[in-house]
C-alpha positions in Angstrom: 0.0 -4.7 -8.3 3.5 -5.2 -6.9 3.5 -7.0 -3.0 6.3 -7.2 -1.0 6.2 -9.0 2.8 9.0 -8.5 5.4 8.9 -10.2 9.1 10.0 -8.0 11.4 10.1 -8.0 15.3 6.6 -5.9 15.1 5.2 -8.8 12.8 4.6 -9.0 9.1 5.1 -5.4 7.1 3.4 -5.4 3.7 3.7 -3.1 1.0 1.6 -2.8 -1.8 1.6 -0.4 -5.0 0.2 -0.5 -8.7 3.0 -1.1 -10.8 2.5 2.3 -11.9 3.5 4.0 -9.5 6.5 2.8 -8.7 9.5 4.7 -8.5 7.7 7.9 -8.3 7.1 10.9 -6.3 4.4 12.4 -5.3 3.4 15.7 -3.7 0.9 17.8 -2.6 0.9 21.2 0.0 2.5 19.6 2.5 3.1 16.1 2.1 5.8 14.2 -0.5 5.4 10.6 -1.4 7.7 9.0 -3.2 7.1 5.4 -3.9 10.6 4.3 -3.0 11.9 1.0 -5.1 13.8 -0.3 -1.8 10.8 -0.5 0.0 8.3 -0.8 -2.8 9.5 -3.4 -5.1 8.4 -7.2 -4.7 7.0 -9.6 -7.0 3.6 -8.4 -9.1 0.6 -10.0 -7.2 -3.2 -10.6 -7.8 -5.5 -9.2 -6.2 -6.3 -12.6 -3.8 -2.2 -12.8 -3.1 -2.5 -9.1 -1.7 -5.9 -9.6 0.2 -4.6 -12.5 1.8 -1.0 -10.5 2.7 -3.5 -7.8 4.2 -5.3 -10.4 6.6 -2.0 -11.9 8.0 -0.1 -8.3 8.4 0.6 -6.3 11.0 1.4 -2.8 9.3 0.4 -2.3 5.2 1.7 0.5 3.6 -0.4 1.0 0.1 -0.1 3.3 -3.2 -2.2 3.5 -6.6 -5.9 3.5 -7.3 -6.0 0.2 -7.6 -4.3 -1.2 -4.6 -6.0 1.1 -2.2 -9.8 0.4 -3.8 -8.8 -3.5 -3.1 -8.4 -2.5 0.4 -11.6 -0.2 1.0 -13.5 -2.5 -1.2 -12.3 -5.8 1.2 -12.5 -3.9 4.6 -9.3 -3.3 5.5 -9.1 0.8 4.9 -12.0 3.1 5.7 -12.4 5.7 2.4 -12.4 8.6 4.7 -9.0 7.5 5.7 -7.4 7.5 2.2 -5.3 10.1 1.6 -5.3 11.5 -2.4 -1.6 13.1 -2.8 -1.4 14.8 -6.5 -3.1 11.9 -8.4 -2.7 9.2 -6.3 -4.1 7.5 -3.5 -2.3 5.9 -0.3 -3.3 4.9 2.8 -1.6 2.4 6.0 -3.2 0.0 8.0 -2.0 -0.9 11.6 -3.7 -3.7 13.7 -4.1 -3.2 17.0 
């Protein structure tokens, strides 16, 4: 999985993608996502590094099969939430 963290005056922004994914789009009937290098890219992670990111954030933005299981699987992302866009999966988390 690829991390990347970025402070900003909202708090801590984490993205998170399987290195897979990267770099390209996806799209369904009415929604495109493309997995943007700019805001993607970061340094490859385990799967601790990226649960802890996901306990100290304030926004997550997350890609790939893998990286949105880890967060269903560890609480952070109901399943009914996820949303599968032509053969991938992606979801957000926001703390209130």
């Amino acid at each position: 999985m690829i991390l990347n963290e970025r402070e900003t005056d909202e708090g801590l922004l984490v993205s998170v993608c399987d290195t897979d994914v990267l770099g390209e789009t996806f799209e369904s009937e009415s929604v495109s996502l493309t997995v943007d290098e700019g805001f993607y890219d970061g340094e490859e992670a385990d799967k601790q590094a990226v649960i802890d990111s996901l306990a100290r954030c304030s926004v997550a933005n997350l890609v790939g099969t893998d990286s949105v299981a880890l967060a269903v699987e560890h609480g952070f992302v109901d399943e009914e939430n996820v949303l599968d866009i032509d053969g991938t999966r992606h979801a957000q988390l926001l703390w209130l």
